[in-house]
Every structure is written in structure tokens, then in C-alpha cells.
TORKOL-4160 file (C-alpha; in steps of 0.2 Angstrom, whole numbers, padded with zeros to 4 digits, m for minus):
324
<pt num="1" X="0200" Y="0134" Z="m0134"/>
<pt num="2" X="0208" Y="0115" Z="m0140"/>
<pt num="3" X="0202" Y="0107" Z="m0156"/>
<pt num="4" X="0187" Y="0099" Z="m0150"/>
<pt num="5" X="0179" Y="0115" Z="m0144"/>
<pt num="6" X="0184" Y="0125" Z="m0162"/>
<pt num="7" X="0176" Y="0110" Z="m0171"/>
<pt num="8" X="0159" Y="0108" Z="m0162"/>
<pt num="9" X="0158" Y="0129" Z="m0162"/>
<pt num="10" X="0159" Y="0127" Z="m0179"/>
<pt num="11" X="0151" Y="0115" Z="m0185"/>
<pt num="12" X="0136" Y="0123" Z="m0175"/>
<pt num="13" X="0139" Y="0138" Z="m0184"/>
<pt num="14" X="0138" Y="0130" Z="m0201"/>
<pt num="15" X="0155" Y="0135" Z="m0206"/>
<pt num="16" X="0169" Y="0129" Z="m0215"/>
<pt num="17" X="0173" Y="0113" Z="m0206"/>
<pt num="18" X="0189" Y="0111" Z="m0215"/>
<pt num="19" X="0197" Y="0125" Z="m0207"/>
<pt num="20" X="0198" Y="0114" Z="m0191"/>
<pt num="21" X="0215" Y="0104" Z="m0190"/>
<pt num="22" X="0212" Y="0087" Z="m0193"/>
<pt num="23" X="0224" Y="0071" Z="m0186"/>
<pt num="24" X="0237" Y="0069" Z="m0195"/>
<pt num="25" X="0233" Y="0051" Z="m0199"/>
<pt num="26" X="0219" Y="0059" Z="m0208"/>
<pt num="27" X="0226" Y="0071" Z="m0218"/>
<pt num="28" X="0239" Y="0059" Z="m0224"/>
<pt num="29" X="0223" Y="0046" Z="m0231"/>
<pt num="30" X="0218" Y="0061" Z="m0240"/>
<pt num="31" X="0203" Y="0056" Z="m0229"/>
<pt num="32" X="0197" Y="0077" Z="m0225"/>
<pt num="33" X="0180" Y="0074" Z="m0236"/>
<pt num="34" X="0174" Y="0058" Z="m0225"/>
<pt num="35" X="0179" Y="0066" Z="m0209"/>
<pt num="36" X="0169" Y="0084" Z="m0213"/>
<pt num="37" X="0154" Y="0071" Z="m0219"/>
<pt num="38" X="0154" Y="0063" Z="m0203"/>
<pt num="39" X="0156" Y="0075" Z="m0189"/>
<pt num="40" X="0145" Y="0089" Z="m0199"/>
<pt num="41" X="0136" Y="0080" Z="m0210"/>
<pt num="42" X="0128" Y="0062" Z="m0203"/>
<pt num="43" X="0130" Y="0065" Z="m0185"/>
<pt num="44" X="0116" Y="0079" Z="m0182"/>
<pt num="45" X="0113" Y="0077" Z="m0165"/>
<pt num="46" X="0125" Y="0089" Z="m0154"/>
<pt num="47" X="0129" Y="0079" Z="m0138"/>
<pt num="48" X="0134" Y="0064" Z="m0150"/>
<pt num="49" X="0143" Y="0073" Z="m0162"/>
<pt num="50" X="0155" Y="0078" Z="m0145"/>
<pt num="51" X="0155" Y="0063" Z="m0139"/>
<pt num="52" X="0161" Y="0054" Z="m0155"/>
<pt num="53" X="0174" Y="0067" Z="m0160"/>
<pt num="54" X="0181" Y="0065" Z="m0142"/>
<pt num="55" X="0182" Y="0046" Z="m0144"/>
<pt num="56" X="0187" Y="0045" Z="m0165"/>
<pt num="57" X="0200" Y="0057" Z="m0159"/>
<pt num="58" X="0208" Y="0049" Z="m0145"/>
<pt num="59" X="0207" Y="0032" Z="m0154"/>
<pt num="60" X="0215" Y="0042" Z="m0167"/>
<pt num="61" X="0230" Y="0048" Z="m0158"/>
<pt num="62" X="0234" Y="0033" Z="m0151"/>
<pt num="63" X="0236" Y="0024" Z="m0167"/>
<pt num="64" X="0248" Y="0039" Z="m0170"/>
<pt num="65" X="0258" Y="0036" Z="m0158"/>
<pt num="66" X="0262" Y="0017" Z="m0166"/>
<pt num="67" X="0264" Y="0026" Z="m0181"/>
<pt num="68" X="0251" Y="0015" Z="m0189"/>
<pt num="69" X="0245" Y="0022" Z="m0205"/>
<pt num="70" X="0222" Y="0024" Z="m0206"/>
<pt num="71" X="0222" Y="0010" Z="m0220"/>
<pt num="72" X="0233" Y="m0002" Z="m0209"/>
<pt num="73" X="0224" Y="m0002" Z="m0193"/>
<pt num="74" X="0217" Y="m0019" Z="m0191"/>
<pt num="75" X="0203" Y="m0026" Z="m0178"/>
<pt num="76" X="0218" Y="m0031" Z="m0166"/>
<pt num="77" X="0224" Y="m0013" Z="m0165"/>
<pt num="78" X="0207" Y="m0008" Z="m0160"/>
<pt num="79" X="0204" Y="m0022" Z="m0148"/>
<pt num="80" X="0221" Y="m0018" Z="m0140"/>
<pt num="81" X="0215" Y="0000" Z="m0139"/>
<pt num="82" X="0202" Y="m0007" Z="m0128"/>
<pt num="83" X="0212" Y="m0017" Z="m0118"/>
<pt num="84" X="0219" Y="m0005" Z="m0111"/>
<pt num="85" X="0205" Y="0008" Z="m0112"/>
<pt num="86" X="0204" Y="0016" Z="m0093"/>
<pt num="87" X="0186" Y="0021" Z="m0095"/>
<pt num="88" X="0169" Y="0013" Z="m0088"/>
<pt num="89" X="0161" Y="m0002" Z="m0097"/>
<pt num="90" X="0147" Y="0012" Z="m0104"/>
<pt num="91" X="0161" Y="0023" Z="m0110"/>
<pt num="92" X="0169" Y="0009" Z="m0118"/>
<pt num="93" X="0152" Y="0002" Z="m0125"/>
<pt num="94" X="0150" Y="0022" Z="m0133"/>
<pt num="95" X="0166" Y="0023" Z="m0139"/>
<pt num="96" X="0167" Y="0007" Z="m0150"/>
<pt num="97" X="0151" Y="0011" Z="m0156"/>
<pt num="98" X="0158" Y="0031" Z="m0161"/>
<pt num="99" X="0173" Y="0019" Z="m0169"/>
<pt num="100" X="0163" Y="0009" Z="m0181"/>
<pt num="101" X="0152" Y="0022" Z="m0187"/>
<pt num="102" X="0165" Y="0032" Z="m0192"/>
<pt num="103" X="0178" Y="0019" Z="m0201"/>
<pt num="104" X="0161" Y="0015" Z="m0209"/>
<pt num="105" X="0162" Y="0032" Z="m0217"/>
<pt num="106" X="0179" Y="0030" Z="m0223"/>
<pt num="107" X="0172" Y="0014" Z="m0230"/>
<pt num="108" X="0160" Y="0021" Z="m0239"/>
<pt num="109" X="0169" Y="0033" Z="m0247"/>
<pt num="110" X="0184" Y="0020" Z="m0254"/>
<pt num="111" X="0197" Y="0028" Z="m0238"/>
<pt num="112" X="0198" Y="0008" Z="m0230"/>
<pt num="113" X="0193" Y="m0007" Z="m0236"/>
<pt num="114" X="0187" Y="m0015" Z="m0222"/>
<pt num="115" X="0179" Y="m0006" Z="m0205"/>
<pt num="116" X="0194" Y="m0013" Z="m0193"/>
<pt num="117" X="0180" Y="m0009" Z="m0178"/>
<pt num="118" X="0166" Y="m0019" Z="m0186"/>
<pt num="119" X="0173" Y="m0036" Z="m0178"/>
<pt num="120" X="0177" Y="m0031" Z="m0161"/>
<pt num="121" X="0165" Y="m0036" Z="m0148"/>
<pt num="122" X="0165" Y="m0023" Z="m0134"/>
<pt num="123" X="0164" Y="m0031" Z="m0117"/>
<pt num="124" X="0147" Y="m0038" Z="m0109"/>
<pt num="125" X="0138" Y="m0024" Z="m0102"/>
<pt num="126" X="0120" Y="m0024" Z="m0098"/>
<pt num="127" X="0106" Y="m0013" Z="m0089"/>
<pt num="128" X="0090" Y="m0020" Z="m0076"/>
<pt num="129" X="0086" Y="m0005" Z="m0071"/>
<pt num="130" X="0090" Y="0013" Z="m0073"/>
<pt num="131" X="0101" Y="0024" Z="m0060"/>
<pt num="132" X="0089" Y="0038" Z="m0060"/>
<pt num="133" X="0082" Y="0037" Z="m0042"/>
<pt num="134" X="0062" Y="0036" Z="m0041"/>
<pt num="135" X="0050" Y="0051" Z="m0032"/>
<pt num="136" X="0036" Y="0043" Z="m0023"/>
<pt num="137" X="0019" Y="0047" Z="m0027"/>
<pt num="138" X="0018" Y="0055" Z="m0009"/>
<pt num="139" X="0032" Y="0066" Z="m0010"/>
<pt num="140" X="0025" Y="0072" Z="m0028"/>
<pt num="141" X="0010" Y="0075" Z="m0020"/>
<pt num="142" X="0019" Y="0086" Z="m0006"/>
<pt num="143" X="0030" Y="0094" Z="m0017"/>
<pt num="144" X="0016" Y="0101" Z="m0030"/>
<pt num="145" X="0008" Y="0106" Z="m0013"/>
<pt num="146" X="0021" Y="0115" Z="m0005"/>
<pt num="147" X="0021" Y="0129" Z="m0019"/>
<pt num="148" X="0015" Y="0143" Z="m0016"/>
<pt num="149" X="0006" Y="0151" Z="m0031"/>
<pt num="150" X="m0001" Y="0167" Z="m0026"/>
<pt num="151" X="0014" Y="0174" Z="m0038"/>
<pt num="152" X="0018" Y="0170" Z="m0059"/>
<pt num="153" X="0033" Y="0163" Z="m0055"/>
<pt num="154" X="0024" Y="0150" Z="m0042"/>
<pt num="155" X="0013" Y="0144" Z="m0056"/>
<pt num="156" X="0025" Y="0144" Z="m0069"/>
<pt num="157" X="0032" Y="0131" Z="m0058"/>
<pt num="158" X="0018" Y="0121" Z="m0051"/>
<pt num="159" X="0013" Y="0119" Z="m0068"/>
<pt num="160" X="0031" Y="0115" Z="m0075"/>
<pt num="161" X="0031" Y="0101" Z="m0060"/>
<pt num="162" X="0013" Y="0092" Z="m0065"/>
<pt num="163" X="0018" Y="0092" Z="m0084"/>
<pt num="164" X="0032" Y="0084" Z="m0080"/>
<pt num="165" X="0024" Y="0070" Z="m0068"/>
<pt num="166" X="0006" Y="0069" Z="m0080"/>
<pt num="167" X="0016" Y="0068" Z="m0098"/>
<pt num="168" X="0033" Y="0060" Z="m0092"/>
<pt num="169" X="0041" Y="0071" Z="m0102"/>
<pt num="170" X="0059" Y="0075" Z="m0101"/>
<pt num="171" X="0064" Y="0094" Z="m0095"/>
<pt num="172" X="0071" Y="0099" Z="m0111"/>
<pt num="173" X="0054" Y="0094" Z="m0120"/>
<pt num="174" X="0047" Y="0106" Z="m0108"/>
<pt num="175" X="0058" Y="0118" Z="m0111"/>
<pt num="176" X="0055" Y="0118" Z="m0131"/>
<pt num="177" X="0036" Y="0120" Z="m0129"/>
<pt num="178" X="0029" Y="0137" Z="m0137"/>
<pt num="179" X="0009" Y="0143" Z="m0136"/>
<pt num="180" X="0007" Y="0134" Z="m0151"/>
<pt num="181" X="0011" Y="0118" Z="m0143"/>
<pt num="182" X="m0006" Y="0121" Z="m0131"/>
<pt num="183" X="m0019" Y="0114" Z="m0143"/>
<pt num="184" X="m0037" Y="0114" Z="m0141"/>
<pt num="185" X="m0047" Y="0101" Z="m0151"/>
<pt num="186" X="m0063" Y="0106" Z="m0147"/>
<pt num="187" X="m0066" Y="0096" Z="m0132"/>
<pt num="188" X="m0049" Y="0096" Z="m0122"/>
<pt num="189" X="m0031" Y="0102" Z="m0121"/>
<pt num="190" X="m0016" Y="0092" Z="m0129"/>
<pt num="191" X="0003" Y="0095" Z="m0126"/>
<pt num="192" X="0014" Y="0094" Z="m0143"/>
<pt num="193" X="0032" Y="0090" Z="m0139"/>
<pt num="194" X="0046" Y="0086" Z="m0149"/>
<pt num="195" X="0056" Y="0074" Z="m0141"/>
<pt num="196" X="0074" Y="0067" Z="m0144"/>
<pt num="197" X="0075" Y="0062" Z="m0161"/>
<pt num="198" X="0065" Y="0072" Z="m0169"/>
<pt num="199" X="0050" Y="0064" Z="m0162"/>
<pt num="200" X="0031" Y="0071" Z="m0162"/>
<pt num="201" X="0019" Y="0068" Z="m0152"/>
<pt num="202" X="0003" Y="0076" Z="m0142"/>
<pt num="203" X="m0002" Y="0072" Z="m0126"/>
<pt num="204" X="m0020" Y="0075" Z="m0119"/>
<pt num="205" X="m0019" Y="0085" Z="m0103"/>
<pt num="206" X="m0029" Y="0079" Z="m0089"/>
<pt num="207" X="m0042" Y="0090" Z="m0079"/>
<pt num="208" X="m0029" Y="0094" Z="m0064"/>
<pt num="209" X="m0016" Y="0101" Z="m0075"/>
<pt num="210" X="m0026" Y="0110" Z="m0087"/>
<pt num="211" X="m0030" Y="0120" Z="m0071"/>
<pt num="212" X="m0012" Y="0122" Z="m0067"/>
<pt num="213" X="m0007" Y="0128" Z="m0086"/>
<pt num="214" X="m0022" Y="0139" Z="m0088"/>
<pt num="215" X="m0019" Y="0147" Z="m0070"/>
<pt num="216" X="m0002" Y="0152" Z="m0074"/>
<pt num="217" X="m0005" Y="0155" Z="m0091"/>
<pt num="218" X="m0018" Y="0170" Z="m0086"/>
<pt num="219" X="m0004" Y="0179" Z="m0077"/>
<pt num="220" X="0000" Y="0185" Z="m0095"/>
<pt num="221" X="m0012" Y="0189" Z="m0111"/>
<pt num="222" X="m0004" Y="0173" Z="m0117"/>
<pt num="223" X="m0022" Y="0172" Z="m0129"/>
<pt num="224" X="m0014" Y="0187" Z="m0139"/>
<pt num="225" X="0002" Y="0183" Z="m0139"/>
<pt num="226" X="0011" Y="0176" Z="m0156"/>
<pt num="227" X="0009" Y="0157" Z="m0157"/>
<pt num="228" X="0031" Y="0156" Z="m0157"/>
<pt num="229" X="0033" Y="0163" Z="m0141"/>
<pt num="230" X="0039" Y="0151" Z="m0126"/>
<pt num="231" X="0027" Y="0141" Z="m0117"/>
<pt num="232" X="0038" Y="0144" Z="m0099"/>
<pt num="233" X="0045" Y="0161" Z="m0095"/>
<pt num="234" X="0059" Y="0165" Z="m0084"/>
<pt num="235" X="0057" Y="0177" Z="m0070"/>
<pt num="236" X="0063" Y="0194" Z="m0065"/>
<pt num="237" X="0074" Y="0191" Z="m0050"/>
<pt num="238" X="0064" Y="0188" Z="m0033"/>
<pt num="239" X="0051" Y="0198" Z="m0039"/>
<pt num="240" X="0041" Y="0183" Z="m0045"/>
<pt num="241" X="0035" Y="0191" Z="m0061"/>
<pt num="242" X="0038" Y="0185" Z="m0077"/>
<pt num="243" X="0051" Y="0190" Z="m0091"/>
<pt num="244" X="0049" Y="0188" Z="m0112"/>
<pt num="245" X="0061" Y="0176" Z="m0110"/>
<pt num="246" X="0063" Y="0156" Z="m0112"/>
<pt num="247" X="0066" Y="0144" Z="m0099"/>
<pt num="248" X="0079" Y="0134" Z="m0102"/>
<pt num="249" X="0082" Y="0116" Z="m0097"/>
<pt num="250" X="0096" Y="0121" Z="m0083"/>
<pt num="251" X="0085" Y="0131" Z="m0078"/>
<pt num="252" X="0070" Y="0119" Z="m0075"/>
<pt num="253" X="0082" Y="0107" Z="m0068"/>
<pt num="254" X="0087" Y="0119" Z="m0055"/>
<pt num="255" X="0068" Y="0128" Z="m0051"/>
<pt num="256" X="0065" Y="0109" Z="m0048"/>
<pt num="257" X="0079" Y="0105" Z="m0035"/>
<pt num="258" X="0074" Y="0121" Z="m0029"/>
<pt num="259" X="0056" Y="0116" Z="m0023"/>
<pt num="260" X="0062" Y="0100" Z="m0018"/>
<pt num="261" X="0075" Y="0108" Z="m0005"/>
<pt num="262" X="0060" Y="0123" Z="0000"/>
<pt num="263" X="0048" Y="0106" Z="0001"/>
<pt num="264" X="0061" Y="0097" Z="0011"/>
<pt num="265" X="0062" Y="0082" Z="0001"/>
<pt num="266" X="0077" Y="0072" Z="m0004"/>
<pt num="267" X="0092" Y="0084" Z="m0013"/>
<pt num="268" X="0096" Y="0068" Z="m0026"/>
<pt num="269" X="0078" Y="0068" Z="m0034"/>
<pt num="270" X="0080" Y="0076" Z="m0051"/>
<pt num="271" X="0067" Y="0079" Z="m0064"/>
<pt num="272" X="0069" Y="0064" Z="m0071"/>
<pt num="273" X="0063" Y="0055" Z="m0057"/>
<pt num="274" X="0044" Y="0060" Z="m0061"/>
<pt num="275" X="0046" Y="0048" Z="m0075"/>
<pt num="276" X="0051" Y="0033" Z="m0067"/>
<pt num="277" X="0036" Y="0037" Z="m0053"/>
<pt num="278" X="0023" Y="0040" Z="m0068"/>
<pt num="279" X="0029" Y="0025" Z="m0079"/>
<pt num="280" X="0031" Y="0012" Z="m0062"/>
<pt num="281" X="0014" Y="0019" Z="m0057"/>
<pt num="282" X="0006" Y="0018" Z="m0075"/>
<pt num="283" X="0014" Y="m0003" Z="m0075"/>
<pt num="284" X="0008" Y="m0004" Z="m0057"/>
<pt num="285" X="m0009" Y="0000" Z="m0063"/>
<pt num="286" X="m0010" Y="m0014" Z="m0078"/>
<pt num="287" X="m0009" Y="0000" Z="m0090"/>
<pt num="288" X="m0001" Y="m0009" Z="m0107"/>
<pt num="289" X="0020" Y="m0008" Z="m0109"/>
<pt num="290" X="0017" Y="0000" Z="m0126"/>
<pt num="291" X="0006" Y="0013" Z="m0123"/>
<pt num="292" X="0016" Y="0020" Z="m0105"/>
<pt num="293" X="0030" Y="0017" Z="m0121"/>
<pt num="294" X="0021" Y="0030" Z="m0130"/>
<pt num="295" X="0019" Y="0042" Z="m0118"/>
<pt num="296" X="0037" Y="0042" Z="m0112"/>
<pt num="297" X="0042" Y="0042" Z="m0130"/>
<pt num="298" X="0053" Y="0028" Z="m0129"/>
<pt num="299" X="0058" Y="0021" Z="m0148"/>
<pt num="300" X="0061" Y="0005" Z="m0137"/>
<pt num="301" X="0052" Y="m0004" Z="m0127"/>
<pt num="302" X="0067" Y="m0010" Z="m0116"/>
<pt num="303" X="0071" Y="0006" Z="m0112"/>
<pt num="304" X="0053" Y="0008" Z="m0105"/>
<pt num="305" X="0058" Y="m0006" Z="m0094"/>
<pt num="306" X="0073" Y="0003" Z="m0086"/>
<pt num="307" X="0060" Y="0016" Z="m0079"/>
<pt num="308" X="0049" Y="0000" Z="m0071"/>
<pt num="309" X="0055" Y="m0001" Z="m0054"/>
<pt num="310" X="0041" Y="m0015" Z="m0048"/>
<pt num="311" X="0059" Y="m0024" Z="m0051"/>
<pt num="312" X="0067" Y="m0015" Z="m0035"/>
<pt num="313" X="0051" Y="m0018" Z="m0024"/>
<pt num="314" X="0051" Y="m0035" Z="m0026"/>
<pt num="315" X="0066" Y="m0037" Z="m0024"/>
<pt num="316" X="0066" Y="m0030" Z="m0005"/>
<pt num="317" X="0049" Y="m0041" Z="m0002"/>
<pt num="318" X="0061" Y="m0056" Z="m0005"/>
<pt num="319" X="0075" Y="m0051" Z="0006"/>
<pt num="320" X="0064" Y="m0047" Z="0018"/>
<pt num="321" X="0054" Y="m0063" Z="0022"/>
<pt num="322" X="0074" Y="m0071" Z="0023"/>
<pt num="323" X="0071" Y="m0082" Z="0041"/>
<pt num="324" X="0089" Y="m0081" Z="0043"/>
């Protein structure tokens, strides 16, 4: 196992972060208490925290190799670090921003004066429109149809399909739900998910789903069950019966890939791609940018805007009328 993978095993497992070996450069600043605060303590997030170590720690080793002391690495170091950074404009774009938010650690705890990354301007890099490619409302409406659901395990997953295309949520937040998170307010059904973030929020569940939930729901006493336990199961090989088990998000993302190979729809589609059809559809439809915002849970509306490909369809409709 190399350094990266002891750190981020312990640091999940709330050990001793110390016990890691740090960069030298590090250890000579005397610099072990900003390091542990930074990776174990701010960053709380696990995907970041491995993809900032990797980039603090490559940047890192580089400047060792220049045998450049941590207090004298200046914005030049670090914008000739870049120069000749071999990564794409968004792994560039992440890894500066890992940079400064580290030396602004070591700043705050009195190990540099000045963040040498704070003045370096990353190269231009902006996004139109997402990459995640779009299923049509056709094809969503041939996929849900195509399952069979005369077994748990075919409800379990024609419902796990239309919460992902009536909420927009993302597969993990699917995955997290628990009974609990099935709420009845008197007069309809809500889903509660935490999203990325550490963000709440309930959304109502429309008739067609409800039906969906509640059919695969009663292949279980899910009514008696303790309020913790998973919302989505796992099932028992090709039996198609359920398990006590979670679902996992891998697991989602590969039922759905599943279904859309059984449905004979294109193999590229991913779960994602229901929210860039119900957020495009939602836009199409007038609805308002910050309430389809709110429902994707997007903290920003620009991000929003990457789901909204009305962009791409009127972009063909232009091209198309060329008299050339």
C-alpha cells in the first residue's frame, strides 16, 4: 500500500494521522500540526481529501527535487510547476485550487508568510455545457417500460429508475435513503435526501412514482421494519428476491446500465443522464431556473445551467438551415 492509500485509510479511521510519513519538506518546517489539520481536520469530504493529497504531494515533491525549502517557494515556483504540469486544463484548475488551500493552512498557522499559490492565475478554462450525455424522454419512457416487475427485484428497480428521473437525484442520494426518508405529511409522500454537502432536502413524489415505491415496497413488511433500515435492498443472485442488505451506489450504476442494455438503449447513458433529461425538460417547460435549481440541488445556479441542453438543440437547428 503507498503513502496515499495509508493516509486516506487512516484518516477514515480516525486514527493517528501523524504516524503517516510526511514530505520531507514538511517535516523540516516543523509544519506536521498544519498538514494533519488540513487533510484530517478541514477537508471532510473523502473524494477531495484524495484528490488534494495527491496534488499537495506531487506539487510537494517536485519542489524537493530543487531542493527548495516550504518557506522559500515563491508564486514563480508554483507557476513553473504548472508550466510544465502534463495534466488536463480541469486537473490543473483542481490542483492549484488543492495548492492554495493548503499554503493557506500553513499560513494560518504562522509555517509561511505569504500563500505562494494565492497569485497564480490558473489557465482559462470554462464549461457551456456538461459532458454527461442526455436520455430522451422516449427512451425513458421505453426503459421504465421494458422492466419486468412481476419479481422484488424488478420493482426495486423500476422504482430506483423513476426517482431517479422524478427527483433528479444523483445515485448516491438514492442510495443513502432509509424508510425513514419515505415521509407521509398527511396528504402525500416526500423523499428526504442528503445530498453533497451536507445538503437536506424533501421532495414531494408525484402520483406515478408513488405507485412505483409503494409496489416495491409491499414485497417486504417495510411498515414494521425499523425506520434505519435501507430504503433499496440488494438482491439474492437471479433469484429476484430481496436481501437485508443496502444497495450501494456501484450497484445502482450498474442495475441501470443493466436495464438499459436488456432495453436495448444506448450503452453510454448513465444514471446521470436522467438529470440532464428532467432538468432540460423542466427549462423546456418554462418552469423557473431556481426552483429546477432546487430540485437538482445545485448550490449554484451555473451549474444548473450545464444540465440545460436547449443549448445543443439550437445549436443543430442553426446548422441545419446552412444553404451552403
Amino acid at each position: 500500500m503507498d503513502d496515499d492509500a495509508k493516509m486516506i485509510t487512516i484518516l477514515n479511521g480516525h486514527r493517528d494521522f501523524a504516524r503517516v510519513d510526511l514530505p520531507s519538506s514538511i517535516r523540516d518546517a516543523g509544519a506536521a500540526f498544519a498538514w494533519d489539520e488540513f487533510f484530517a481536520g478541514v477537508i471532510r469530504n473523502h473524494h477531495t481529501r484524495t484528490a488534494y493529497l495527491q496534488a499537495v504531494r506531487k506539487f510537494l515533491a517536485w519542489v524537493e527535487e530543487t531542493e527548495t525549502p516550504l518557506e522559500r517557494i515563491s508564486p514563480g515556483m508554483v507557476g513553473a510547476y504548472f508550466n510544465q504540469h502534463p495534466g488536463s486544463l480541469p486537473t490543473k484548475k483542481l490542483h492549484l485550487a488543492a495548492l492554495r488551500a493548503f499554503f493557506d493552512v500553513l499560513v494560518q498557522r504562522h509555517v509561511l508568510i505569504l500563500n505562494p499559490a494565492a497569485t497564480v492565475r490558473g489557465e482559462r478554462y470554462a464549461v457551456i455545457e456538461g459532458k454527461t450525455p442526455e436520455i430522451s424522454r422516449d427512451q425513458a419512457r421505453d426503459l421504465l417500460t421494458s422492466i419486468d416487475t412481476t419479481t422484488p427485484i424488478g420493482r426495486r428497480d423500476k422504482a430506483i429508475i423513476a426517482t431517479l428521473i422524478y427527483t433528479a437525484a444523483r445515485a448516491g442520494a438514492i442510495a443513502n435513503l432509509r424508510l425513514r426518508d419515505f415521509v407521509w405529511d398527511g396528504s402525500q409522500y416526500a423523499l428526504r435526501f442528503l445530498e453533497k454537502g451536507g445538503k437536506s432536502r424533501a421532495i414531494p413524489i408525484r402520483h406515478d412514482l408513488q405507485g412505483y415505491l409503494l409496489d416495491y415496497l409491499n414485497s417486504f413488511e417495510w411498515q414494521t421494519e425499523k425506520s434505519e433500515t435501507v430504503l433499496f435492498r440488494s438482491g439474492q443472485g437471479r433469484t429476484g428476491q430481496l436481501t437485508q442488505r443496502p444497495l450501494r451506489n456501484i450497484d445502482i450504476c450498474r442495475m441501470v446500465k443493466r436495464r438499459l442494455r436488456d432495453a436495448g438503449l444506448p450503452p453510454h447513458l448513465s444514471p446521470h443522464s436522467f438529470r440532464v433529461a428532467t432538468v432540460t425538460d423542466l427549462l423546456n417547460q418554462g418552469i423557473a431556473l431556481e426552483d429546477v435549481q432546487y430540485l437538482a440541488g445545485h448550490a449554484d445556479p451555473r451549474t444548473t445551467r450545464l444540465y440545460d441542453r436547449r443549448q445543443k438543440q439550437v445549436t443543430r437547428n442553426t446548422v441545419e438551415r446552412i444553404s451552403i
